[in-house]
N, C-alpha and C positions, 0 to 999 in steps of 0.2 A: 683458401679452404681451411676448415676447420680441422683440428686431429682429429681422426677417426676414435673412437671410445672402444678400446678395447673390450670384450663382454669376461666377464669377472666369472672363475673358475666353481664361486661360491654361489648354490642354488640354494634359493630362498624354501624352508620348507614349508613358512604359516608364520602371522602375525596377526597378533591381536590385543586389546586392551584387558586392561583387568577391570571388575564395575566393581571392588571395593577400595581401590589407592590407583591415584594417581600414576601409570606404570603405562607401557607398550611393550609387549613380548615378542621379539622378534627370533626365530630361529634358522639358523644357514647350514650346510652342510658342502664341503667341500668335493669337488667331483675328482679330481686330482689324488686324493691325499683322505677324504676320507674325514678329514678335523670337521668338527665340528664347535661354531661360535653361535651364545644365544645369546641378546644384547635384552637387559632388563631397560631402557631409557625411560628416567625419571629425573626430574628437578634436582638440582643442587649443586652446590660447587665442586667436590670431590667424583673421581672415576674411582672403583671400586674394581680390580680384576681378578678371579679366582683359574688359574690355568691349572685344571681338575683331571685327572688319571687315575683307571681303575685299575686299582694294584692288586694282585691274588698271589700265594706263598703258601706253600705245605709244608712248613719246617720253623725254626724260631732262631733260623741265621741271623735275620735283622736284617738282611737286604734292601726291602721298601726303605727303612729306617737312615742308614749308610749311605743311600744313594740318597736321599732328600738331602742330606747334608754338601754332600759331591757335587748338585749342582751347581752351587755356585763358589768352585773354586777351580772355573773357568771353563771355558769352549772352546772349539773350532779355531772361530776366527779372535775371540777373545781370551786368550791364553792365560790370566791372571788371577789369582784369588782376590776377593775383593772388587773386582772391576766393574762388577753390574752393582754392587750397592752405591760404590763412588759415583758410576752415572747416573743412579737412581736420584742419590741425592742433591744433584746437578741440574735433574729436572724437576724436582720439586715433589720427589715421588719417595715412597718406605716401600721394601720387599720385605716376606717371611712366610713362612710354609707350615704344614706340620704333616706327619704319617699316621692315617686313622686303620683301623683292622681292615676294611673294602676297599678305603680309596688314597692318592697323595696329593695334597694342594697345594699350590704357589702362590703367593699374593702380589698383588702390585696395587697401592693406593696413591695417586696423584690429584694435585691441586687442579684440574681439568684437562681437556683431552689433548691437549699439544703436547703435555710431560708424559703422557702416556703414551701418546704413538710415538714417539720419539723410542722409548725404551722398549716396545711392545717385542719388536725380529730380534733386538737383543737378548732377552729376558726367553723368548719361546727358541732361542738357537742353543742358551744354558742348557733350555730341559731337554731337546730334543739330541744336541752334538754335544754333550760333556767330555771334559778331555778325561776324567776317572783314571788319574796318575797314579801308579802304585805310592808314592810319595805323599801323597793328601790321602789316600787309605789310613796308612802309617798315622800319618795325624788325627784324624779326623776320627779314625775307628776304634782302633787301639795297638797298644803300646808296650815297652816296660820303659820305666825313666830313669834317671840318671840314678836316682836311688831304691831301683829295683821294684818299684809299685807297677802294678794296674795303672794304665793311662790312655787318655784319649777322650775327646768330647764325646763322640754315643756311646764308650764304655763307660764313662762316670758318669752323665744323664742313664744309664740304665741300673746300676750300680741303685742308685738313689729309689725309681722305682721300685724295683724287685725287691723292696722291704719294708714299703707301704702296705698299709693292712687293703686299701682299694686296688692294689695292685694284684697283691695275694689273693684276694677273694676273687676278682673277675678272671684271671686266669685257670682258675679253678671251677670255677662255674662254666667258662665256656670248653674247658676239656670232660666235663660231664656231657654237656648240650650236644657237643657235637662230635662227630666221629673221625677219624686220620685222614677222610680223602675229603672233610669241609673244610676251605683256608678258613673258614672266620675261629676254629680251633686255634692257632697259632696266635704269637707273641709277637707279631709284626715289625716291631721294633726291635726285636732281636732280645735276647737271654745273656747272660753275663759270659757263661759255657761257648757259645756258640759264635759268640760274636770275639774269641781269640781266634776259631782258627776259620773265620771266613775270611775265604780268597779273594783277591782282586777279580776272577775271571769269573767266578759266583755273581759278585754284583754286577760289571758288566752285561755278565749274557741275562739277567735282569731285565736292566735296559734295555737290551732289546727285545726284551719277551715284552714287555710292557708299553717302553714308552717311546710308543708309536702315531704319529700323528691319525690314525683310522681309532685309538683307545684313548684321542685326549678331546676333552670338552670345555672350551674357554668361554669362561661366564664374564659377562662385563656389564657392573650395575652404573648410570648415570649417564648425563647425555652427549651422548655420543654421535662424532660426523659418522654415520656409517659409509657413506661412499670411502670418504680415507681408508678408514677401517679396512676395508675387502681389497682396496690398492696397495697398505701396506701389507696384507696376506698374501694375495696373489704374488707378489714381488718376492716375498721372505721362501714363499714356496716356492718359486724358479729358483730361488737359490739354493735348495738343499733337496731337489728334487734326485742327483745320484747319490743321497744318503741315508734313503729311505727307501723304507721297502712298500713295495706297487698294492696298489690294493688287492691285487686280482687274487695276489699268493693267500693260501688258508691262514685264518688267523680267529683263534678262540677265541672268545668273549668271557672277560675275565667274572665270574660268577653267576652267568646266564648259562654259561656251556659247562657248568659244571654239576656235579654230584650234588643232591638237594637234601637238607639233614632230614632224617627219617623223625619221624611223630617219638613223644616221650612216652613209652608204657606203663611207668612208674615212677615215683615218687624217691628223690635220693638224696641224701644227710650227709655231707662230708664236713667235717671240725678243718679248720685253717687255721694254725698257729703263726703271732706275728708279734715283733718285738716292740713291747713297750712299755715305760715305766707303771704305768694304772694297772696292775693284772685285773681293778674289779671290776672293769668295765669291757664290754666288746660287740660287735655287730650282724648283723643277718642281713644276706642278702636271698633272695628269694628268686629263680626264675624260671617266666615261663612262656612258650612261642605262641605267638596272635597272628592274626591276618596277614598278607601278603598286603606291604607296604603301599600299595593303589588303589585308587579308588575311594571310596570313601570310609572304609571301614575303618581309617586310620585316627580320620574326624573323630568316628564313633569311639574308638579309643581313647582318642586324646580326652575327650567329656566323660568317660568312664573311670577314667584314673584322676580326672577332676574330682567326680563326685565319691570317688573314693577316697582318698590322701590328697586332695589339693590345698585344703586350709585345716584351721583349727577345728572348723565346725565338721567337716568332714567324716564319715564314718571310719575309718581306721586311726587319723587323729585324735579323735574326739574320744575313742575309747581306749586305745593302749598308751596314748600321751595328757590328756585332761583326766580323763575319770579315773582308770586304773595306773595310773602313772610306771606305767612298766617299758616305756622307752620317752627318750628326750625329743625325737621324732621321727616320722615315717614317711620319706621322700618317695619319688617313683620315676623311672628314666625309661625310656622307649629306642629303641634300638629300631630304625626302618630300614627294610630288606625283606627278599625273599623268605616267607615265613620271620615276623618281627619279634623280637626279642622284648618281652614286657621285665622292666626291673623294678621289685619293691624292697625297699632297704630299711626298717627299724634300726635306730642308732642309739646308742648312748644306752643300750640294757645293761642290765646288772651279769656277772658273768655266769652265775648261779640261778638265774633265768631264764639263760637261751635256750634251753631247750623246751619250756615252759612258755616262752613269745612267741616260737615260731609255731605250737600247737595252736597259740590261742589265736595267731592272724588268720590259718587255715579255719578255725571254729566262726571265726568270725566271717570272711568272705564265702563259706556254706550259709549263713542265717544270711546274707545280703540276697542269697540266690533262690531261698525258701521262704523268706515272707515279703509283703508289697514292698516296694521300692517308696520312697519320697519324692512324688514325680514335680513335686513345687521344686524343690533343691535340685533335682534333676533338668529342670528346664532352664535355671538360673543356672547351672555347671554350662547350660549348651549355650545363653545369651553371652556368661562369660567370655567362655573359650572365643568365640564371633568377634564380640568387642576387644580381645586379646591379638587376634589372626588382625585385624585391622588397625589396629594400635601397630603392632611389628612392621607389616606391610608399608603403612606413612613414615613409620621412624629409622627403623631401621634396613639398612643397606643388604646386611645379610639374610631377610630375611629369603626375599626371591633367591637369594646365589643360593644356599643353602639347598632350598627349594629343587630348581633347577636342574644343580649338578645329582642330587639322588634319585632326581628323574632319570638323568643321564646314565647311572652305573645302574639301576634295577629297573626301569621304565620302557618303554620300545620307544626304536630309536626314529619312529615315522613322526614321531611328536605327536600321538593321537591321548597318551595319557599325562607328558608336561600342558595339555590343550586343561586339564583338569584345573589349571592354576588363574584361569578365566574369572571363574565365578567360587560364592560360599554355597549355595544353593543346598547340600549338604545337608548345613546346618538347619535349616527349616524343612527339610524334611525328618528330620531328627525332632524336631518339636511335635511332629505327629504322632512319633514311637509311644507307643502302650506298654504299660510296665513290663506283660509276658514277654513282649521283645526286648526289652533292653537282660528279663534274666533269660532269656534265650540265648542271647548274646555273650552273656559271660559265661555261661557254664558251656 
């Protein structure tokens, strides 16, 4: 007789294709434990892993920061610095992470899926049972050295930040934005000040405020066995099932369960000085909160800051960079989350102007809001964006993880609005918008 098939801990929540790239979305949720895995499977030689955790901090210790560094200088049953990239490399596979202000990623890229599931209970035993030695703080954190300096790898990578003028500026913008009980205020990576005297027992209990198998979301782009897949979960989870904690106990949801920033009432000007040898030059950042990151108003966004700053012909381009030549250019960045963070940056002004470029962007995006729109250019901004989203989608690997996981930290967790990632459909109803809604829209 045959072996009985064990039934797999992992309930399937929904799968489905996408109808503009080549893709199948499949998403599991573990009954056990809580993980959640959503497998993008698409063509090509390389696995793609992003093992995603929504991190939240109300201080600018560096903890998020400190501990991405801690995981891999060993585990549990892997006691070694170094150990998971020497068997990474073994399998044919590169790791690497980084600390963003919401969330923390770990990567694993392999030459197909036998290097990866090889490495897979390895690499998720790092992040979940790190040994977080006072000894590898010492190192890794900070220091004094032999001759009396600042030392340590996230004290000189922060060091180097904290006297960028993009450094300067966004931390200053987001302690405008937001107020002492929103994490997205903080320095996540910690501050030069704060990251001498955090404790070993600070990052720890971190860890386990955080990084919890019911608060991690492993995204896996490319084709993959899913049966293996769920046999090496299920297995990795009997093995570290007394070192986690049960789903039943309360557990906050890291930026869903929290305090939501309050609307801007006014308008606020703060000067950021930063060292550099040019004093005639310097920058404006501008910011201000849009839509709740779901749904489609994000679309709507994204073709709105097209048709405003995407190219040269563009109207804030076209006027403070070609005709008036009062900056070298005018970028624009989007921040998605609860209440999304729109960023527009003129660069390269003269220093004797800035306050003179920042009246004229506001004069200018009022006269966008008060006479007709250019609905040809505006329609050509929404074909673009289409042909962009489907360009990314075929080529690129990140585009779904990316996708995904910011479903995953601001999205509900039933998978009713990652279901969004189906279709563009969006975008053609966006071709029917009338000018009065699109200036409804921005003002």
């Amino acid at each position: 007789m045959p072996a009985e098939t064990c039934k797999s801990n992992f309930r399937k929540i929904q799968s489905f294709k996408t109808d503009y790239a080549p893709c199948t979305i499949t998403q599991y949720v573990s009954e056990r434990s809580g993980m959640q895995v959503v497998v993008a499977d698409r063509k090509g030689p390389k696995i793609n892993g992003y093992f995603t955790l929504a991190t939240e901090i109300f201080d600018d210790s560096g903890a998020p920061h400190t501990l991405e560094h801690l995981i891999f200088m060993g585990s549990k049953n892997y006691q070694y610095k170094g150990l998971l990239d020497k068997l990474s490399s073994r399998a044919y596979s590169s790791t690497n992470a980084w600390t963003a202000t919401d969330h923390t990623a770990y990567t694993l890229e392999t030459a197909g899926w036998d290097g990866f599931a090889q490495i897979l209970p390895v690499y998720l035993e790092h992040i979940l049972l790190p040994t977080i030695t006072d000894e590898a703080i010492t190192t890794e954190v900070w220091h004094i050295d032999g001759e009396g300096n600042d030392a340590g790898v996230v004290y000189s990578e922060m060091q180097a930040v904290q006297s960028r003028s993009s450094g300067i500026m966004d931390l200053k913008a987001r302690r405008l934005l937001y107020p002492e009980d929103v994490g997205f205020r903080y320095e996540t990576s910690g501050m030069t000040d704060a990251l001498r005297v955090l404790t070993p027992e600070r990052i720890r209990q971190f860890h386990r405020d955080m990084y919890q198998p019911r608060n991690l979301c492993l995204v896996i782009v490319g084709e993959v066995d899913q049966d293996n897949m769920l046999q090496i979960l299920d297995e990795f989870e009997e093995s570290i099932k007394d070192d986690i904690p049960s789903v039943d106990t309360p557990f906050k949801r890291p930026w869903m369960d929290s305090a939501q920033p309050p609307n801007i009432n006014k308008s606020q000007i703060v000067t950021a000085e930063f060292p550099e040898e040019d004093e005639g030059v310097g920058e404006i950042l501008v910011g201000f909160f849009g839509p709740n990151f779901t749904g489609p108003m994000i679309s709507v966004l994204q073709v709105l800051l097209t048709y405003l700053c995407g190219s040269s012909v563009s109207i804030l381009e076209n006027i403070l960079v070609e005709r008036e030549e009062l900056a070298s250019s005018v970028s624009y960045s989007l921040d998605p989350r609860p209440n999304s963070v729109i960023w527009l940056q003129p660069t390269g002004v003269a220093t004797e102007k800035l306050e003179f470029v920042e009246k004229r962007l506001f004069e200018i995006l009022n006269e966008v809001v008060s006479k007709p729109l250019d609905m040809d250019y505006m329609r050509d901004c929404i074909r673009r964006e289409k042909r962009q989203v489907k360009y990314q989608a075929e080529t690129l690997e990140s585009y779904f993880a990316l996708n995904i996981f910011t479903d995953y930290l601001f999205g509900k967790r039933d998978g009713s609005t990652l279901k969004e990632l189906q279709n563009l459909n969006e975008y053609d109803t966006l071709e029917e918008w009338t000018d009065q809604e699109w200036r409804d829209f921005i003002s």
